[in-house]
C-alpha positions in Angstrom: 61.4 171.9 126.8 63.7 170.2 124.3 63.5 166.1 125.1 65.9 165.3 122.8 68.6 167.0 125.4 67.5 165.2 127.6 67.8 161.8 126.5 71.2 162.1 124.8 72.1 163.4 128.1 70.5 160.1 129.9 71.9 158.0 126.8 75.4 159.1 127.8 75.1 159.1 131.6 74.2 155.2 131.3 77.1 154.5 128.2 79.5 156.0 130.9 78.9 153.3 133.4 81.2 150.5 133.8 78.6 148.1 133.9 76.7 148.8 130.3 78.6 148.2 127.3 75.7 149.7 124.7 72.7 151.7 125.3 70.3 153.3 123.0 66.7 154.2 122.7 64.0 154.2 119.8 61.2 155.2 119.4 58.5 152.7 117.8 55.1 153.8 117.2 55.5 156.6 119.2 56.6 154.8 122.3 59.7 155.1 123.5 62.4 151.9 123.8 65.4 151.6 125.8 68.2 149.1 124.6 70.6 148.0 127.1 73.6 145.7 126.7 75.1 144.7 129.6 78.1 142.9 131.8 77.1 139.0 132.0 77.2 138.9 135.5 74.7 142.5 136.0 71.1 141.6 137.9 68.0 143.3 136.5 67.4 144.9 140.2 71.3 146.6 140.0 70.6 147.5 136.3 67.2 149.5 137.1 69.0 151.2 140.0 71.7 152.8 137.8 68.7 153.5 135.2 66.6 155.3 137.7 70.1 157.4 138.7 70.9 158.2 135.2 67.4 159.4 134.7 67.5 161.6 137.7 70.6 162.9 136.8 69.6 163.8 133.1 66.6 165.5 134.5 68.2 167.3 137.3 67.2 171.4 137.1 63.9 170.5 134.6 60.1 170.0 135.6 60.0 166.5 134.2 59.6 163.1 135.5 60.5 159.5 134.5 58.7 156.1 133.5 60.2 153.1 133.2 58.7 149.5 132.8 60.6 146.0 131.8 59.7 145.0 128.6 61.9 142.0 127.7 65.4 140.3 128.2 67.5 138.1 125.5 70.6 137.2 127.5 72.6 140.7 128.5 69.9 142.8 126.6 67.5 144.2 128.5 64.7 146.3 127.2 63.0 148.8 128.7 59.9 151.0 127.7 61.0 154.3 128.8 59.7 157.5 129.0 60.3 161.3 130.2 57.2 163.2 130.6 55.9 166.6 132.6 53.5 166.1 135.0 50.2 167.7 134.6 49.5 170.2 137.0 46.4 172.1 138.4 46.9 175.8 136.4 44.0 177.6 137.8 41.6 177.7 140.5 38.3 175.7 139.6 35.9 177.1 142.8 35.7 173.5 144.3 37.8 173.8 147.2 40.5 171.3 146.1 43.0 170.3 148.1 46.0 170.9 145.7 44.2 174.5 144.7 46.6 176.3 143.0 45.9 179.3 145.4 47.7 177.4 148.3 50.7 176.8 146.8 53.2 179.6 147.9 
């Protein structure tokens, strides 16, 4: 699964809104950063509402999931760690009886 797609996809979902003047991500010591400029007058609760529906919408139709913890704030730049990942799955049966044995799932 190609990430990069993804994130230039979530990049230009959130660059679309009306709300965000500038949004970029980096990626520092392997970690994944989200840069966010916003409107003066934005809450951080409104701002993480339109990140988590960018997020789903970049990832609509893929097997992934999304992470996303507040790192900072300087004025209308917000900073987020950020990250897209594909959650680890039971691939074969173990013998044990497990609840989420892959032989139940249909």
């Amino acid at each position: 699964m190609d990430l990069e797609r993804v994130w230039q996809l979530f990049i230009q979902q959130l660059t679309l809104n009306e709300c965000i003047t500038k949004a970029y991500w980096k990626k520092i010591t392997g970690i994944p950063f989200l840069y966010i400029q916003t409107m003066p007058n934005l809450s951080q609760q409104t701002l993480e509402s339109i990140i988590y529906m960018c997020s789903a919408g970049s990832m609509k139709g893929k097997r992934l999931h999304s992470e996303t913890i507040f790192v900072r704030q300087d004025d209308t730049l917000y900073v987020y760690r950020h990250r897209f990942y594909v959650p680890q799955e039971k691939m074969f049966c173990c013998g044990n009886l497990c609840v989420d044995c892959t032989r139940l799932k249909k």
